[in-house]
C-alpha positions in Angstrom: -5.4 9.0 -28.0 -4.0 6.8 -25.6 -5.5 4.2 -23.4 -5.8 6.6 -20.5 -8.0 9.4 -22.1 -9.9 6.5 -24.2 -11.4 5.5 -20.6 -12.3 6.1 -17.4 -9.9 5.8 -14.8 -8.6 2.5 -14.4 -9.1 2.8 -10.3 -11.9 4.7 -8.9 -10.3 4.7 -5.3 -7.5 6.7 -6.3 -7.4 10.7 -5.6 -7.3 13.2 -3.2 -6.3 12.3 0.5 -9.1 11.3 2.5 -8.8 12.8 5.8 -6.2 14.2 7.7 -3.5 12.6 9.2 -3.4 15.0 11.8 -6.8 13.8 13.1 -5.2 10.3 14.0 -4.7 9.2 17.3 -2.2 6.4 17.0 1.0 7.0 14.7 4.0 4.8 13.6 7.1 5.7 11.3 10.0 3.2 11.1 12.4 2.3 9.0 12.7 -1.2 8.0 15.6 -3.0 5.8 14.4 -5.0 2.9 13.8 -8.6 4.3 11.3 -10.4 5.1 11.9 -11.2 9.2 11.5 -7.1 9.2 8.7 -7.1 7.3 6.8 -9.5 9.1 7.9 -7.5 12.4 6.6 -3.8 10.5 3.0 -5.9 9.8 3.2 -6.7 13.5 3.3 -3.3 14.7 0.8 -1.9 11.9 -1.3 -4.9 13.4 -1.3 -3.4 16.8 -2.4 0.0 15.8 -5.0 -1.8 13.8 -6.5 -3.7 17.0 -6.3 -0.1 18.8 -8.5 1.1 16.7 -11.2 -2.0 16.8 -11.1 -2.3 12.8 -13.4 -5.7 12.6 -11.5 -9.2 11.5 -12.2 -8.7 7.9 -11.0 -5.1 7.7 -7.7 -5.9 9.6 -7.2 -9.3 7.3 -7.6 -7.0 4.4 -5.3 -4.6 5.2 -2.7 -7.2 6.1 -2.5 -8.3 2.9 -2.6 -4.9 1.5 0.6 -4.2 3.7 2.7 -7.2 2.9 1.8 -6.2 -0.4 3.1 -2.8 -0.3 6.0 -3.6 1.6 7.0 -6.9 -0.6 7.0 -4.2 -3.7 9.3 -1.9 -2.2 11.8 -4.8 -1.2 11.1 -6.7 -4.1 11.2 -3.7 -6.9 12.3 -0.7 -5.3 14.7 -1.5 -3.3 15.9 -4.5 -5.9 16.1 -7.0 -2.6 19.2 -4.9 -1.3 19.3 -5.7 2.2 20.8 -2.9 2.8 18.2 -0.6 1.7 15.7 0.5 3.6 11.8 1.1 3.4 9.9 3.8 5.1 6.6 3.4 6.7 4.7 5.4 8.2 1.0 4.6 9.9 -1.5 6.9 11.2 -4.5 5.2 13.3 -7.9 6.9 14.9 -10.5 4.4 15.9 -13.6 6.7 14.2 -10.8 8.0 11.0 -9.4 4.9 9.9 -6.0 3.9 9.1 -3.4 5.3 6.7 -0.5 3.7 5.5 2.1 5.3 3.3 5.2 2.6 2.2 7.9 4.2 0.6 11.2 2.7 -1.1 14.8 4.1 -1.8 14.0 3.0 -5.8 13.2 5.1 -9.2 9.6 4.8 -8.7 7.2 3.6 -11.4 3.9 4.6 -13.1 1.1 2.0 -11.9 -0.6 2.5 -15.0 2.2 1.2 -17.2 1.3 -2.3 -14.6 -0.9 -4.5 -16.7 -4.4 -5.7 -15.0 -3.9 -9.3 -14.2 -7.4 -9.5 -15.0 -6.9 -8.7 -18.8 -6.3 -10.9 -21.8 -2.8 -10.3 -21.5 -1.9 -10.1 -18.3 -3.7 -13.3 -16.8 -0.6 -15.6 -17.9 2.2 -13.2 -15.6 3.5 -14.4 -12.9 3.6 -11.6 -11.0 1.5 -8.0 -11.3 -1.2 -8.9 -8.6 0.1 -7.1 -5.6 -1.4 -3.7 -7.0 -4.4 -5.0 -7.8 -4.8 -6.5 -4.1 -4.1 -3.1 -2.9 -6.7 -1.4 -4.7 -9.2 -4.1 -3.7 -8.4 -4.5 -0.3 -8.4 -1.0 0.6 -10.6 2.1 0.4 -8.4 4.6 -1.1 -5.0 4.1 -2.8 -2.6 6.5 -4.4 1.0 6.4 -5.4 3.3 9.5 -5.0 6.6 10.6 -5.5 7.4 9.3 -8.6 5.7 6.0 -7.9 8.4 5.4 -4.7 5.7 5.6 -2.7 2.3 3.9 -2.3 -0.7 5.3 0.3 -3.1 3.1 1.6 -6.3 4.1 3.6 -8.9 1.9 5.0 -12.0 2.3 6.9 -11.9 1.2 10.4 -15.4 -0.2 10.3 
């Protein structure tokens, strides 16, 4: 039996889609190359929609992180730190919905649960590994798709 069946799932927050995207007022899709000057610009214009929306300080802090997260993985391990490759996001915004991210990278993909928790015995001494975690924490809802190419965030606006 593996580790999987032998428990519950790891992440709770993960699952179906929790509204749709249709609903949302406010909508984003760019492409970004993978550096970090365009990264910081894509977080500015996620940050925007956020403030649209009148998501409280916490919330949009939160889902900062979450982003830079998400968009830091797909540079970093999808897209190998290639400038010339190029990550996909897309944002949908409504003030009563929430916000939905979806990051996607030009990579293989991945499974998240081959990712050990930072939190356990053995994987407290990596150096890296806590960008997923932050994700799942930070958020309300978190799934991966395509392969693992692609991570969805959704947060609560309130």
């Amino acid at each position: 039996m593996s580790r999987r069946e032998a428990s519950q799932p790891r992440y709770p927050n993960a699952g179906k889609w929790p509204l749709s995207r249709k609903l949302l007022l406010y909508r984003l899709r760019i492409w970004i190359p993978s550096t970090n000057p365009a990264m910081n610009r894509a977080v500015a214009k996620v940050g925007r929609l956020v403030l649209l929306c009148g998501c409280s300080e916490d919330r949009q802090a939160d889902l900062e992180i979450a982003l830079r997260e998400a968009l830091a993985n797909a540079m970093m391990h999808g897209n190998g730190r290639r400038p010339g490759r190029k990550v996909f996001l897309r944002c949908y915004a409504g003030p009563e919905a929430g916000i939905l991210i979806a990051v996607r990278d030009e990579g293989q993909g991945f499974d998240p649960e081959d990712v050990p928790d930072p939190r356990s015995p053995e994987g407290r001494h990596l150096t890296h590994g806590r960008g997923l975690l932050l994700m799942r924490e930070l958020t309300d809802w978190v799934t991966f798709r395509r392969g693992g190419s692609e991570v969805v965030l959704f947060r609560r606006t309130n």
